[in-house]
C-alpha positions as a printed NumPy array, in Angstrom:
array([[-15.787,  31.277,  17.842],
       [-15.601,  27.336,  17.816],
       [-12.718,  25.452,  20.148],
       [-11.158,  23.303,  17.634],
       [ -8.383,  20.734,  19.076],
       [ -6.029,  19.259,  17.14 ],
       [ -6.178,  15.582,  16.497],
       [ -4.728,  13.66 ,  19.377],
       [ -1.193,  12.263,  18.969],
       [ -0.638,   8.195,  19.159],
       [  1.616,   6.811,  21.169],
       [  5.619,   6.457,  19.966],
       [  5.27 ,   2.844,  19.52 ],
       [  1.936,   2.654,  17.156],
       [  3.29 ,   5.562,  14.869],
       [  6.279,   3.14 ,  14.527],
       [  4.293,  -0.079,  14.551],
       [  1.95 ,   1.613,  11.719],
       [  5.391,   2.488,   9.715],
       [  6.387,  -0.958,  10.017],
       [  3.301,  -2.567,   8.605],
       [  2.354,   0.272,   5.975],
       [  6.506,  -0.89 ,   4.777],
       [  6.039,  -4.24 ,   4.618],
       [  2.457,  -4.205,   3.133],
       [  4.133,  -2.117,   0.419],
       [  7.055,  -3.705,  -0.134],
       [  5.474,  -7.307,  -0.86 ],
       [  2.534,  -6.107,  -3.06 ],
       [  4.234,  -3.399,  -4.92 ],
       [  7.981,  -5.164,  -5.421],
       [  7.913,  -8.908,  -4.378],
       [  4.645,  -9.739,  -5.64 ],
       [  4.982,  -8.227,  -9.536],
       [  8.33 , -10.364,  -9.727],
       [  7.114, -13.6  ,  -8.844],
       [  4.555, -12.95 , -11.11 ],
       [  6.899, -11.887, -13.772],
       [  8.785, -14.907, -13.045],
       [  6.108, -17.703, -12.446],
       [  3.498, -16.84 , -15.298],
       [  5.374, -19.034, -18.139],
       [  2.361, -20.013, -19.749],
       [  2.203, -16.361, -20.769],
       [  4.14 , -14.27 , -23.416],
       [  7.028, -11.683, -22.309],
       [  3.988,  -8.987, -23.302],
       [  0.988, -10.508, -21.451],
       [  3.109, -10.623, -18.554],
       [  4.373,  -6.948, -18.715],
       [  0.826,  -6.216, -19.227],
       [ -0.262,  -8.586, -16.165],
       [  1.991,  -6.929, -13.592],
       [  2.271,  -3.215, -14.846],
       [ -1.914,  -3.137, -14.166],
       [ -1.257,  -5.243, -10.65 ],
       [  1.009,  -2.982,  -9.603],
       [ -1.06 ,   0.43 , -10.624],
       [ -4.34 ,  -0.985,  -9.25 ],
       [ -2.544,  -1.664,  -6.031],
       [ -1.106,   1.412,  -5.792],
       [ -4.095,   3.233,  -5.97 ],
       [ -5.864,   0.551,  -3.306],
       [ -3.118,   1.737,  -0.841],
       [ -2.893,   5.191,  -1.173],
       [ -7.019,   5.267,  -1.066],
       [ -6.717,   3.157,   1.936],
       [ -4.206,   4.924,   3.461],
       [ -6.221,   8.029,   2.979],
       [ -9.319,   6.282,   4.852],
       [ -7.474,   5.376,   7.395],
       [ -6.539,   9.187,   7.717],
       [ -9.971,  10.278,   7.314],
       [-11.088,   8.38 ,   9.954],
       [ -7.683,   9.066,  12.506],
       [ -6.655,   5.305,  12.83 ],
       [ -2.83 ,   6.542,  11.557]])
């Protein structure tokens, strides 16, 4: 029978300095950064831009949460 331990527990303070970060990250990429590209790409039409920002935010989306898993994988968070 194999001794399998659990993963080891971070400290208090980088569980809450990884929350921090992995909130911020999120909130400029996936809220701030679709409207100032909604609102600075006037050389565009209303369409192109929905288009612009609807695939920004879906392609980073899927760059965090397959980072996020990584970082997992490999017991950095």
């Amino acid at each position: 029978m194999e001794d399998r331990t659990g993963p080891a527990a971070i400290p208090w303070w980088r569980a809450l300095l990884t929350v921090v970060v992995i909130m911020v990250v999120g909130f400029v990429l996936l809220a701030w950064l679709p409207n100032y590209l909604l609102t600075h790409l006037d050389s565009l039409s209303r369409n192109s831009r929905v288009m612009v920002v609807t695939t920004e935010f879906f392609v980073v989306l899927f760059a965090m949460a397959w980072s996020l898993r990584r970082l997992q994988a490999r017991r950095w968070i």
